[in-house]
N, C-alpha and C positions, 0 to 999 in steps of 0.2 A: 447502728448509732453513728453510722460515718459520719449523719448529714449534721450532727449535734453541732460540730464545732461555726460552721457557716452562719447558722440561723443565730446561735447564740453570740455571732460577731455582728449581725444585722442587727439583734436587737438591744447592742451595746453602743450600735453611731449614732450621735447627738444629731436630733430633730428629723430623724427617717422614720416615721412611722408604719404603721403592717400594712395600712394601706399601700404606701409609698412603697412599700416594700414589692408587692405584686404590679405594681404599675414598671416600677424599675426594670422586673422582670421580660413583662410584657415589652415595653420598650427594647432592653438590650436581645429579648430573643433568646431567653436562655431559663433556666431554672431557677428559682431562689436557691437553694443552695452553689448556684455557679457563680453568684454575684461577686464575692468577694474575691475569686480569681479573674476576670474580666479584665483587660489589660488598663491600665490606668487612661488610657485616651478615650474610653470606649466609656467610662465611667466619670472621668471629668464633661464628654459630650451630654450624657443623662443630666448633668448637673450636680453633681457632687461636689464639693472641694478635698483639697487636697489632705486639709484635718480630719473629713469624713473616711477617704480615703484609706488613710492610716489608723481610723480606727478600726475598719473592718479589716486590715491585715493583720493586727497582733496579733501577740500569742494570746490566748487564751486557754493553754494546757490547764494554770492550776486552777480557777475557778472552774473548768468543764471536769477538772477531777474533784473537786467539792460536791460536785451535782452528782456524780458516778458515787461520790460515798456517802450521800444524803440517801439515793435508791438502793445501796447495800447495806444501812444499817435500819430497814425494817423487819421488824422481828416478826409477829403472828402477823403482819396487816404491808399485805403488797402493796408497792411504791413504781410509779412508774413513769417512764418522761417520753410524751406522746409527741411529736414530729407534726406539724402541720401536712407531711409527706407519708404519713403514718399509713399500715390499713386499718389500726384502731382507732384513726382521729374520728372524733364524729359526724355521720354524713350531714348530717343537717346543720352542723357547726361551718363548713365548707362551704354553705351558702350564705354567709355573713362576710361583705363587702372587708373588714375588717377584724379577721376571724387572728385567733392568737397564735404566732408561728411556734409555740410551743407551749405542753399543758402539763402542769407536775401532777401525779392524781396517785389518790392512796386508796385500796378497797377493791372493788369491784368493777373494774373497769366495761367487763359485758353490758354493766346498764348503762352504757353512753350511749348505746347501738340501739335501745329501747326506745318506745314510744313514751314522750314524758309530755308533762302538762308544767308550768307554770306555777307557783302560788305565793303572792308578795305582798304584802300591803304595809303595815303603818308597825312601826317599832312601838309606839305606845298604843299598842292597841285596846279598843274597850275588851272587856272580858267575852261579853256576847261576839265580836268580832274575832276574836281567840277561838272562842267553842266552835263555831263558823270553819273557822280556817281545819281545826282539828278536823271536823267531822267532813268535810268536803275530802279533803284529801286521805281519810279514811275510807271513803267511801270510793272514790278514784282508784284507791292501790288497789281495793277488792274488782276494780274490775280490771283491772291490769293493767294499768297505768303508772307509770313510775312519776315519783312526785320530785319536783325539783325546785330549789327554794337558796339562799342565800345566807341563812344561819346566824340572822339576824334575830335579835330579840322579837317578843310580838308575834305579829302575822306569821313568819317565817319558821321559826321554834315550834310553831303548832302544828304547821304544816308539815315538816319531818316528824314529829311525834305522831301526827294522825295517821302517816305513811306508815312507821312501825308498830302502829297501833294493831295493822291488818297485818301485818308479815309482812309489808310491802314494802316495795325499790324506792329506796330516797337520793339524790346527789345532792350535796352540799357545794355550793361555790363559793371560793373565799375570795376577800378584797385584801388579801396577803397571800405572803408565803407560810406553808405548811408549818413552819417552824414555831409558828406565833398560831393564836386563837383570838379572835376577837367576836364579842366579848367575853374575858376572859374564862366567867362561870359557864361557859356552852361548852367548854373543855369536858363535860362531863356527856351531853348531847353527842357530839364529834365522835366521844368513844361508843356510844349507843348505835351509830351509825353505822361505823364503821364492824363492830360486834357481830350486826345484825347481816353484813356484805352488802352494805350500802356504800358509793361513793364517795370520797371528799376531791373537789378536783381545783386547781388554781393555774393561771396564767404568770402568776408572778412567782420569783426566784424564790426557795424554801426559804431564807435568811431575809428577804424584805417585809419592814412592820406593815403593821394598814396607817394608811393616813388617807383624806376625806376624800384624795382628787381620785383614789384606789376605786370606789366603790360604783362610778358609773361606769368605769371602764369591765370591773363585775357583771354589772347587771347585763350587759352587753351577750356577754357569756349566758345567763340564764333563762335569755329569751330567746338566745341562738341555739339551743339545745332542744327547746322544746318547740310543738308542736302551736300550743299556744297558750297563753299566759292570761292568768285568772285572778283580778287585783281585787281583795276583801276587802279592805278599809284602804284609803288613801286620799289626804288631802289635796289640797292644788299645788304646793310647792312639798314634793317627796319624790324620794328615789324612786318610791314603785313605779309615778308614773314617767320618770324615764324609761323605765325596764317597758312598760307598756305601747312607749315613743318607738323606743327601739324594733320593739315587736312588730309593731307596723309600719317600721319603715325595711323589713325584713320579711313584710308580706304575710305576716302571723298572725293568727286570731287573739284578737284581745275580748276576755271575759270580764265583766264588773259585776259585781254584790250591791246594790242599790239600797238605802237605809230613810233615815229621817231626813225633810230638804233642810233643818236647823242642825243636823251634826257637822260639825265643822270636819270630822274625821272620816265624813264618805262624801265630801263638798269633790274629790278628785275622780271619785268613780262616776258621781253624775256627771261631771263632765267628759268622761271618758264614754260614758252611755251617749250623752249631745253628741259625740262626737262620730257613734258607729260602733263602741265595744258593745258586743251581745250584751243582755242582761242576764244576770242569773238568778236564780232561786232554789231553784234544783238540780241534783246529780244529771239529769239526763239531760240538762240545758246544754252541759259541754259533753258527755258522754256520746249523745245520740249526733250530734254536731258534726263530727269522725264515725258514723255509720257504716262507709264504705273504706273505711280503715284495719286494716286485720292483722290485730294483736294477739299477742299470742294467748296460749290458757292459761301459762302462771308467766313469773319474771325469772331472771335465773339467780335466786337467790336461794341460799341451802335450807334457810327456815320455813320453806312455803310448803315444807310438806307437814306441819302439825296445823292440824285444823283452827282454824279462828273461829272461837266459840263468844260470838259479841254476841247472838241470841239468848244463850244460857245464860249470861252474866248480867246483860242487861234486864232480866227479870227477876235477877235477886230481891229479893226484902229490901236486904241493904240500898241497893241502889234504885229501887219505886221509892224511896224514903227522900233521896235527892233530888231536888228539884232542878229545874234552869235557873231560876234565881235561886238567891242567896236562899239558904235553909239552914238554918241556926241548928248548933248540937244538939240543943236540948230537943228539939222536933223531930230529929234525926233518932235518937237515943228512943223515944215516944216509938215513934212507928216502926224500928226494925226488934225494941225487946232482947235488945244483946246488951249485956254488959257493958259497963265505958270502956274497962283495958281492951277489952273484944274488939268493943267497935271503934275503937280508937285505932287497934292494929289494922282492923278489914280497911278504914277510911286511909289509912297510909299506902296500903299494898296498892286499893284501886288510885291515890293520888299516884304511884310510882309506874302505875301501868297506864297514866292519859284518861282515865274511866271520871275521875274529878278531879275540881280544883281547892284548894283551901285557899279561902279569901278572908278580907277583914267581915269578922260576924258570925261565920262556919262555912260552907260546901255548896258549888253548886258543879251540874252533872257537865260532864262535857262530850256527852255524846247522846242519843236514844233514836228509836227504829224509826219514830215519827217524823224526828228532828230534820231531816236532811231530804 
């Protein structure tokens, strides 16, 4: 952790950016972590001023012992401060012109080093765009793909849920620090994630809230991770399709989910299709796409050894009873012959396991063998 204190001085001087930061590098000849000792003539030639100068000399002992007792007060759930010099940083993250000179990350950190996909789209998602996002990235994690998503309401929540849906690898990337949650009811998600030895990882300090300018600088992170980034629902002005900008200006395959040409809410994936993103419709659109990509049998997470039994569950009574659309109690109650408190409890358990959703009117399924 020598190099902490340098990088953490780099990325305290006003208006030196990470880019700038490597370029600076290049220029003086030396490492990013040597920057800040460079003799001061060598650093006014690069073009620094002399206030720049003097911010990369302070102390910064007690805020780096902040950070050292943020990583020591995690209890069941590891905490870690990854080095852009790291051997855990992630490789694929290293190919990002603009890649973050330091990562706080709680969980699971092996899954950075995995092969991940993408999955983003619209914070108001329609419900069908929701089942979508779930059952895609369900369906990914069963083939060993780690799902990686931003924990955002919408697209994003399904996407980790469809992830633990299968036993499978989720990373969360925040547009804060660890310390905060946003939005704040996903605090329950976050710990599902985490539970499960899934990732939460962020660029910004534990102590910093989200605010709006946070979030493209995020996504940046969750295209840079993945292999390539697969946007379900996304209008013409949304984050996703910066995330999707980013992807291809980082040389990434961008995937689109193509819908009605009157929804205003896939108005950005068709244009992201005009523009070159694959289309999708099916798992093997992006699966088979990475053919000569060799992933491993499972991910290294410690739930992957109790079988996922989505064949046995998806042919309960209960759940033939559920439809994709809205399917009202009382139809529900008609065709499974169970009790209301019965099936009141079964329609909760399958609500808390991702199997359905409770909407205005009753249930609709949010998965099946056909569906996807």
């Amino acid at each position: 952790m020598q190099g902490l204190a340098p990088l953490y001085a780099l990325l305290q001087c006003t208006g030196i950016s990470t880019i700038t930061c490597f370029k600076l590098a290049d220029y003086l000849s030396c490492e990013l972590s040597q920057i800040p000792s460079q003799p001061i003539a060598n650093l006014l030639g690069a073009g620094l001023t002399r206030a720049q100068i003097a911010q990369l000399r302070a102390d910064y002992t007690q805020p780096i012992e902040r950070l050292y007792a943020w990583q020591a007060q995690a209890n069941d759930i590891d905490r870690h401060i990854i080095l852009c010099t790291d051997e855990h940083y992630p490789q694929t993250l290293l190919q990002v012109s603009d890649r973050p000179l330091l990562l706080f990350a709680e969980g699971n950190i092996e899954l950075l080093a995995c092969h991940q996909i993408a999955i983003v789209g619209a914070r108001r998602a329609s419900e069908i765009g929701k089942q979508q996002a779930h059952n895609f990235a369900q369906q990914l994690a069963l083939r060993h793909w780690v799902i990686t998503s931003g924990l955002a309401q919408g697209i994003d929540a399904q996407a980790h849920r469809g992830a633990l849906s299968a036993q499978g690898g989720t990373i969360a990337v925040l547009g804060h620090g660890h310390q905060h949650t946003y939005p704040k009811h996903h605090c329950v998600l976050r710990d599902q994630i985490l539970k499960a030895k899934g990732c939460v990882v962020s660029e910004f300090l534990p102590h910093q809230p989200p605010k709006p300018t946070n979030f493209p600088k995020r996504n940046r992170i969750i295209s840079g991770l993945s292999m390539g980034t697969f946007v379900v629902e996304a209008q013409h002005k949304s984050g996703s399709l910066i995330t999707a900008n980013q992807a291809l200006n980082e040389n990434r395959t961008v995937f689109a989910m193509p819908g009605r040409i009157d929804d205003v809410n896939v108005s950005g994936c068709h244009a992201l299709i005009k523009q070159g993103a694959l289309l999708v419709d099916h798992v093997d659109d992006i699966d088979l796409y990475f053919t000569d990509l060799e992933k491993p049998n499972s991910c290294p997470i410690s739930n992957n050894n109790n079988k996922y039994s989505q064949e046995n569950l998806s042919h309960s009574d209960l759940l033939d009873s559920v439809g994709f659309e809205i399917t009202a109690i009382d139809t529900i109650a008609a065709h499974s012959n169970l009790p209301l408190p019965q099936l009141l409890a079964k329609l909760l358990e399958y609500e808390l396991r991702g199997k359905v959703a409770a909407v205005s009117g009753g249930y609709i399924k949010l998965r099946g063998d056909n569906y996807v």
